[in-house]
C-alpha positions in Angstrom: 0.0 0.0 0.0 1.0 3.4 -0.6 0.0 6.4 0.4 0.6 10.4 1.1 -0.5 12.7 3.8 -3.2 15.0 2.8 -1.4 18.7 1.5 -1.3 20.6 3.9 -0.9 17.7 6.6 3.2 18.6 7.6 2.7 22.5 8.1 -0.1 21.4 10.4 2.2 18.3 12.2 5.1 21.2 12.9 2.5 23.3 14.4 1.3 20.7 16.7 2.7 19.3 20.3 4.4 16.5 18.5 7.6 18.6 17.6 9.6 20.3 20.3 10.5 24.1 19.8 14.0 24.1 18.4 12.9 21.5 15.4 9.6 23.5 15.3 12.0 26.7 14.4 14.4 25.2 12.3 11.1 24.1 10.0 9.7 27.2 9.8 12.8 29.2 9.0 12.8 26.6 6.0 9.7 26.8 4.7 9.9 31.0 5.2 13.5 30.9 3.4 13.2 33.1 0.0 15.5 32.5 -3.1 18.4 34.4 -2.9 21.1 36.1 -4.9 24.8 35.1 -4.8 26.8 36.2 -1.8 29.5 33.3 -2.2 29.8 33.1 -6.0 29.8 35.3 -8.6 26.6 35.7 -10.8 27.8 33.3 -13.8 28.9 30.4 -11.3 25.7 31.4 -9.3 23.4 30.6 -12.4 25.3 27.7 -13.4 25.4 25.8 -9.9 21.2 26.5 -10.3 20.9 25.5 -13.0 23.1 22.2 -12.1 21.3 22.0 -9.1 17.7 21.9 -11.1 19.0 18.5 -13.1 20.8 17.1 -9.9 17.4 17.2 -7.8 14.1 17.8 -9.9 10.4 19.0 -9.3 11.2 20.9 -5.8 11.4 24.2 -7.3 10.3 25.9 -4.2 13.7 24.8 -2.4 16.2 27.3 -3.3 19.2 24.5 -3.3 21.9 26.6 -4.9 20.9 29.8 -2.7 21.1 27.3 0.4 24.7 26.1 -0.6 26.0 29.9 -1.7 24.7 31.1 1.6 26.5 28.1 3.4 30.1 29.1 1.8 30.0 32.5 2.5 29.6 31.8 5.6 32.3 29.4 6.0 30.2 26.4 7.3 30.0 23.0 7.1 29.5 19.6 8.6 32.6 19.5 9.4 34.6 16.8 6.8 35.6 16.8 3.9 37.7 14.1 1.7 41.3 14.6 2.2 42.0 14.6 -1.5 39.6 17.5 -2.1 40.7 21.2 -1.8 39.1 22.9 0.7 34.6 23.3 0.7 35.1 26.7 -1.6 37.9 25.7 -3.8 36.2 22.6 -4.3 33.1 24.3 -5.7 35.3 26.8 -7.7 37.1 24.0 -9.0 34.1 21.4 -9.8 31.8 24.5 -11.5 35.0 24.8 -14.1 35.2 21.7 -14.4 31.2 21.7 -15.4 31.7 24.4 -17.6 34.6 23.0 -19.2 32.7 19.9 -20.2 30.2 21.6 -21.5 31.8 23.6 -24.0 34.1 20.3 -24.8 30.7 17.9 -25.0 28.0 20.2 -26.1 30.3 23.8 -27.5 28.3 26.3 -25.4 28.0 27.2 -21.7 26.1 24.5 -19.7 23.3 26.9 -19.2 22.7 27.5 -22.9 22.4 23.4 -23.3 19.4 20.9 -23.7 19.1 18.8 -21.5 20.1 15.8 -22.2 23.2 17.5 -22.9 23.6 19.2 -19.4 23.1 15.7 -18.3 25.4 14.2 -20.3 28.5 16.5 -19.4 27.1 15.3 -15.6 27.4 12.2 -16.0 31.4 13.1 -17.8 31.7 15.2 -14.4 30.9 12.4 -12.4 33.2 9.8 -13.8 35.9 12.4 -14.1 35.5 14.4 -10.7 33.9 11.5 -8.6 34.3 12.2 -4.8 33.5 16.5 -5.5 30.4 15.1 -7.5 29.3 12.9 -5.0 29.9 16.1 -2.0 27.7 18.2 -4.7 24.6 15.8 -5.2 24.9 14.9 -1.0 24.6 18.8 -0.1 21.7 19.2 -3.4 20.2 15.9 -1.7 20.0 17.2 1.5 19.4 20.1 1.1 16.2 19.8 -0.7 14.5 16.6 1.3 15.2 18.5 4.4 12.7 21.2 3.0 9.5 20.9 4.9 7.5 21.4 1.3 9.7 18.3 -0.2 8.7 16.5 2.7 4.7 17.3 2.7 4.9 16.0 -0.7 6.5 12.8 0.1 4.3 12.1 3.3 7.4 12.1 5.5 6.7 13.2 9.5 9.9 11.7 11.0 10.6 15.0 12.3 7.7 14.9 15.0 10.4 14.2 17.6 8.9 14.5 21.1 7.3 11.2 23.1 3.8 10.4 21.9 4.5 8.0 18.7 3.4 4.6 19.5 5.6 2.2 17.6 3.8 1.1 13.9 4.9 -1.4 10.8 5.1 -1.2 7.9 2.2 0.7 5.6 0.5 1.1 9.1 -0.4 4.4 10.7 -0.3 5.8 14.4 -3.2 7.0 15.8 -2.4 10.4 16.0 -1.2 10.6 12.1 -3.4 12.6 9.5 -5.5 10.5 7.3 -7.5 10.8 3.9 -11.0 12.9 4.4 
């Protein structure tokens, strides 16, 4: 069986007494968050991680993914790690947006932005082979970024973020009590 909360049905579960204050916040700082211009990047790398971004992660368009990672390096934070062999989080995006750009003009003879695509996702895939662990940091952050989104999670049904005591334990394709259900 599958199935999706009603729309509407996670705005209402972060509101509730099910999720303690400081997730409470961090959720609604998300789902209040605007698009933004470049503070990290300049305006050509800017537009091209979006527009990398929008073929890395698709239908979320209200999740501002390259804004969120811009706004992450100019502020100089991070989880913490990185992969020895990679440059440090802002050389690293530097280096791998060249490296985007590069292929495109190589694969397709025009900036990746002016591609189709199925070009933009062929030079990619040529990124990925060629630039494998910065690639993989790339679609990780894009990942997260976007599935941490309260919207992305309404339309995927997800509530694991209701954190406080209350949830009685369910199986699989079950439902807790307390959970929204089809009207």
């Amino acid at each position: 069986m599958t199935w999706l909360y009603p729309a509407g049905s996670v705005g209402n579960l972060i509101a509730s007494d099910h999720v303690a204050e400081p997730t409470r916040a961090a959720l609604q700082k998300r789902m209040a968050s605007e698009p933004t211009g470049p503070r990290f990047f300049d305006s050509a790398e800017f537009d091209l991680l979006r527009a990398v971004c929008a073929r890395l992660i698709v239908d979320v368009p209200q999740v501002d993914i390259a804004g969120a990672i811009d706004a992450r390096l100019a502020d100089g934070t991070g989880d913490g790690w990185r992969y020895d062999v990679l440059p440090s989080d802002d050389a690293a995006y530097r280096q791998g947006l060249r490296t985007i750009e590069a292929t495109a003009k190589l694969l397709g003879g025009a900036p990746y932005v002016a591609l189709a695509l199925d070009v933009q996702d062929a030079v990619l895939v040529s990124v990925q082979k060629s630039s494998r662990r910065w690639f993989e940091e790339l679609l990780a952050e894009a990942t997260e970024t976007a599935y941490a989104h309260p919207a992305v999670q309404d339309a995927i049904g997800y509530a694991g973020f209701a954190d406080l005591p209350g949830w009685a334990a369910i199986g699989l394709d079950e439902r807790d009590a307390q959970e929204p259900v089809d009207e």
